[in-house]
C-alpha positions in Angstrom: 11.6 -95.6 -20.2 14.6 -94.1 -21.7 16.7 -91.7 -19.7 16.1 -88.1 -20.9 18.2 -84.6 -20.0 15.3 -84.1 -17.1 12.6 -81.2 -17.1 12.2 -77.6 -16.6 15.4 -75.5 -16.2 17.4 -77.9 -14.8 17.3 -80.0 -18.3 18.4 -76.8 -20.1 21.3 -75.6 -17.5 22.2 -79.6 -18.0 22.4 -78.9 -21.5 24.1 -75.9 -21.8 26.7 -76.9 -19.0 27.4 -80.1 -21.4 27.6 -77.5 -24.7 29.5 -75.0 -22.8 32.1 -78.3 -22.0 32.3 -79.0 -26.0 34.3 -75.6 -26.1 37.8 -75.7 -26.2 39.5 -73.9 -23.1 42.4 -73.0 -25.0 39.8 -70.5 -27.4 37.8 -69.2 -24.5 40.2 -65.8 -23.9 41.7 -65.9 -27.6 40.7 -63.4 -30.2 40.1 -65.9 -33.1 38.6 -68.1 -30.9 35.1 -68.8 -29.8 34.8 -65.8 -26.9 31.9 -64.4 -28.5 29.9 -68.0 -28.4 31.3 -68.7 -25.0 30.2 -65.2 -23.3 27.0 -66.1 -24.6 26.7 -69.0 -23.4 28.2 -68.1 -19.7 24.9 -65.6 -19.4 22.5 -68.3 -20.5 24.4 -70.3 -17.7 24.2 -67.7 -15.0 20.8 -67.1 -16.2 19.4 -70.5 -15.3 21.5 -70.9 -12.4 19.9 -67.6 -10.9 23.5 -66.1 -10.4 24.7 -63.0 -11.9 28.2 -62.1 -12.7 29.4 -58.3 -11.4 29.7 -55.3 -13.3 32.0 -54.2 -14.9 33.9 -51.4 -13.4 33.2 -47.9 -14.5 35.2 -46.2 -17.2 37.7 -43.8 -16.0 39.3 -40.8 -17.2 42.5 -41.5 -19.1 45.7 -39.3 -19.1 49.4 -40.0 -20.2 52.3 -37.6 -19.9 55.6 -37.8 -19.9 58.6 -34.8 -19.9 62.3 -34.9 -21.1 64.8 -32.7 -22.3 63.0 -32.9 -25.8 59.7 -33.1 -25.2 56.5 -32.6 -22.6 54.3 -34.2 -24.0 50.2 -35.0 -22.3 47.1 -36.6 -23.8 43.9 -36.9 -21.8 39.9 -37.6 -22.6 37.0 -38.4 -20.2 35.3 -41.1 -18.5 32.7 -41.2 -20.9 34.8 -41.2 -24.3 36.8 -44.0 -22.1 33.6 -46.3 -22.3 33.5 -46.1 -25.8 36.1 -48.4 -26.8 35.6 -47.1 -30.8 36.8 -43.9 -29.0 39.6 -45.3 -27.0 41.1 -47.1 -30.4 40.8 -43.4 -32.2 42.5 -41.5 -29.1 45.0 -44.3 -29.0 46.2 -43.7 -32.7 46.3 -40.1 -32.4 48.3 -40.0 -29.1 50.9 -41.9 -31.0 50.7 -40.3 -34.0 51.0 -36.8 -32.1 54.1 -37.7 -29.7 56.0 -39.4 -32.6 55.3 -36.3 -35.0 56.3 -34.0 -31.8 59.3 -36.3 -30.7 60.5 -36.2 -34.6 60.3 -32.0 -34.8 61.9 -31.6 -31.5 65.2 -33.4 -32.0 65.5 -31.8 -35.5 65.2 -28.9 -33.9 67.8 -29.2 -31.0 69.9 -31.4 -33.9 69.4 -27.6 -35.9 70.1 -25.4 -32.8 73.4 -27.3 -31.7 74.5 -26.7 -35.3 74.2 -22.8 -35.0 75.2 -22.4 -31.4 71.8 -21.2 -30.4 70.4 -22.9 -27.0 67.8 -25.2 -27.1 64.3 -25.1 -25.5 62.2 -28.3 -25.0 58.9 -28.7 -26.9 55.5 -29.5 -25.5 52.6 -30.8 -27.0 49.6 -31.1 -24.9 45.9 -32.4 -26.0 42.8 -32.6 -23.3 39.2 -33.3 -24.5 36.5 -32.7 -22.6 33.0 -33.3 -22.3 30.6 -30.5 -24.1 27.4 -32.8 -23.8 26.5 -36.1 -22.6 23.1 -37.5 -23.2 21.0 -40.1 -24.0 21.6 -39.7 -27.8 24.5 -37.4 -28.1 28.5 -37.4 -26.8 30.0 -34.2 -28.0 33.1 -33.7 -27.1 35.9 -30.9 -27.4 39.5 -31.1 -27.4 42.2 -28.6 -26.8 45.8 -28.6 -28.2 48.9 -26.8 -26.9 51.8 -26.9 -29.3 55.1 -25.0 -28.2 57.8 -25.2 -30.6 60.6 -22.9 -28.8 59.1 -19.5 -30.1 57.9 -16.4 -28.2 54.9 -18.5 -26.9 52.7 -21.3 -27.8 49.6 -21.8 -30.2 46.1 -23.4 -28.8 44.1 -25.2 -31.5 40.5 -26.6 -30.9 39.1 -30.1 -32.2 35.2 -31.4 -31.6 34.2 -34.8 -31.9 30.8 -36.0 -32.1 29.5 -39.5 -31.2 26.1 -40.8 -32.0 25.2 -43.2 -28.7 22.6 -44.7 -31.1 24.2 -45.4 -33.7 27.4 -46.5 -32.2 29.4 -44.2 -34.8 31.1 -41.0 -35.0 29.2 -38.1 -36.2 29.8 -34.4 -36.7 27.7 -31.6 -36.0 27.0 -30.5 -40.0 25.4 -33.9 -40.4 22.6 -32.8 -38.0 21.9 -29.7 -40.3 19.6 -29.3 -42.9 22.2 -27.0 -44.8 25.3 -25.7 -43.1 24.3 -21.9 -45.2 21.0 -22.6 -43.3 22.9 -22.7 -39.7 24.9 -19.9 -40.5 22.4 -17.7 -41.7 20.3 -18.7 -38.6 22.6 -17.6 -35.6 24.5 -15.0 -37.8 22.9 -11.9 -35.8 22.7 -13.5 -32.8 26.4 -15.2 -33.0 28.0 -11.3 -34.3 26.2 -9.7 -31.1 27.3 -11.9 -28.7 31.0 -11.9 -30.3 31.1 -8.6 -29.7 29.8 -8.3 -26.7 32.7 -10.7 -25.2 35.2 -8.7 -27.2 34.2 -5.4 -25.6 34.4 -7.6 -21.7 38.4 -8.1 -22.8 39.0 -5.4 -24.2 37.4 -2.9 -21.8 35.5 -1.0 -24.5 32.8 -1.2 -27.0 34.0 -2.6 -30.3 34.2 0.0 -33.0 33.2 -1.9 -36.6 36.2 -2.1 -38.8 37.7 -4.2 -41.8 39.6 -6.5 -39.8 39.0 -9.9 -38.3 39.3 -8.4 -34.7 36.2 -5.9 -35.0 34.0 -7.3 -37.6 32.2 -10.4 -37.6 34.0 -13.7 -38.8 32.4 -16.9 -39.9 31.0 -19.0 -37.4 31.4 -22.1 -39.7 35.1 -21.8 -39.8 35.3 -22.2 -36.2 34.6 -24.9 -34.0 31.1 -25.9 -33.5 30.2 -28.2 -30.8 26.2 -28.9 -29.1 26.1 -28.3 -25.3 24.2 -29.6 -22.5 23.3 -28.2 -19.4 20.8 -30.4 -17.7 22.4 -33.9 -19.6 19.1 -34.7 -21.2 18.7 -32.8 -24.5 21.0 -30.6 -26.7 20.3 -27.0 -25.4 23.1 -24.9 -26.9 25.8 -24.7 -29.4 29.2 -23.3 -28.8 31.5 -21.6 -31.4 34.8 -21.6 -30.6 37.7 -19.3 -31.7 41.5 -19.7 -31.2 43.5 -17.3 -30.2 44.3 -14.3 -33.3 40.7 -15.6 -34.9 38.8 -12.9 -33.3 41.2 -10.7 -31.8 45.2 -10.4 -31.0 46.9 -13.0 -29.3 46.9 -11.7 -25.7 43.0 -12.0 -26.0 43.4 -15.8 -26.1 40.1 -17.8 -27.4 36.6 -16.9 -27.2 34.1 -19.4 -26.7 30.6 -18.1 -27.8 27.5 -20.2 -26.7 23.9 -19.9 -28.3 20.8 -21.5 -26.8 18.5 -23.5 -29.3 16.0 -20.8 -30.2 13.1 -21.6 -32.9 15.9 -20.8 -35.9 18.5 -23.3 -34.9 15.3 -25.9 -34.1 14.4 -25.0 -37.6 17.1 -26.4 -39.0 18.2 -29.0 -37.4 17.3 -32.2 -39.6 13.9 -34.1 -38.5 15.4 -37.2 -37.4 17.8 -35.3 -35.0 15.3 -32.8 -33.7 13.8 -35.5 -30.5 17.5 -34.7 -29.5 17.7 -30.9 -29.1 15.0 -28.8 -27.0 12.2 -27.5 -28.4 12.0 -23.3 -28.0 
């Protein structure tokens, strides 16, 4: 009888051991190489073999910062948007983008104050996002960016980001609407009560209606809209916000209104999203 590869598992671990051999070593770890074929066929091995390799370590939060006499400069995200290595390329891009475009404005600026005899003040430029909801479908995240530039004071701009876990893309938040005039006209009486309402808690006084952007209602779709989550399960709120001199004067800072998902916002939120928000 002719000798065969044996029976059962041991024939196939035989078999893969012998195919896993055919690789080249040299391709294993390289990224034209055969690393996708190999990893593959490592499980299978480990699989037969009744051994399992250990986890990978858990994601954790990222932060870089750096000061000199031209620049402070920070950029920091989450755990969670560390995972996602899509996310870690994008952050990566922008935090060079932002410190070479800081780096470039600050020297022109000391270049341009040495010139006139007028002392110079180092620049910062500071970006932290954080987590507005994490769950099972749904990453939203929400960034805040410091800029000083040697003025009286700084400026704060706001930046969401939303990732779909399930489709392993990013999103944004007007792509889970039926219409964004829909949204709008959904939280409009809710959204200009409760702006209000947190104008009159900094300002010590009810708001008297006026034709300015700091007592009468503003548009919540030209701020920054980003879905919450309380309990990590299902969307349950949307925050709106406002950078500082959108709603009010600059001492106020930003204003960060939230809504809960009532039956208007459920309304229009498109069918295929809806399994992801609570239902009022």
């Amino acid at each position: 009888m002719r000798a065969g590869w044996g029976n059962g598992t041991t024939g196939l671990l035989l078999a893969a051991l012998l195919l896993s051999g055919c690789s080249k070593s040299t391709e294993d770890d390289t990224p034209g190489g055969n690393m996708p074929a190999n990893a593959t066929m490592r499980a299978f091995v480990d699989r037969m073999a009744g051994t399992t390799r250990p986890a990978a370590p858990p994601a954790k939060p990222f932060e870089q910062s750096d000061k000199t006499e031209l620049l402070e400069f920070l950029y920091a995200y989450p755990a969670q948007a560390a995972a996602i290595p899509t996310l870690v390329d994008r952050f990566a891009r922008a935090m060079a983008e932002n410190k070479a475009d800081a780096l470039k404005m600050a020297t022109q600026d000391r270049d341009s104050a040495k010139k006139a005899g007028f002392p110079f003040h180092a620049h910062s430029r500071e970006t932290r996002w954080s987590v507005m909801a994490d769950t099972p479908r749904f990453l939203a995240l929400e960034s805040a960016n410091y800029m000083y530039t040697g003025g009286a004071h700084g400026m704060t701009g706001y930046e969401a980001l939303l990732w779909d876990k399930e489709r392993r893309r990013e999103t944004d938040f007007g792509a889970l609407l039926t219409s964004e005039p829909a949204f709008a006209t959904a939280i409009h009486d809710n959204f200009c009560k409760a702006l209000d309402q947190a104008r009159a808690e900094k300002r010590g006084a009810p708001v008297v209606p006026g034709d300015d952007d700091f007592t009468k209602c503003i548009d919540p779709m030209k701020q920054v809209l980003a879905p919450t989550s309380r309990d990590g399960k299902l969307i349950d709120g949307i925050q709106m916000t406002i950078g500082p001199y959108g709603a009010g004067p600059y001492a106020e800072g930003s204003y960060d209104i939230k809504l809960p998902v009532d039956a208007a916002i459920y309304k229009v939120i498109k069918t295929e999203y809806q399994d992801a928000f609570v239902r009022p």
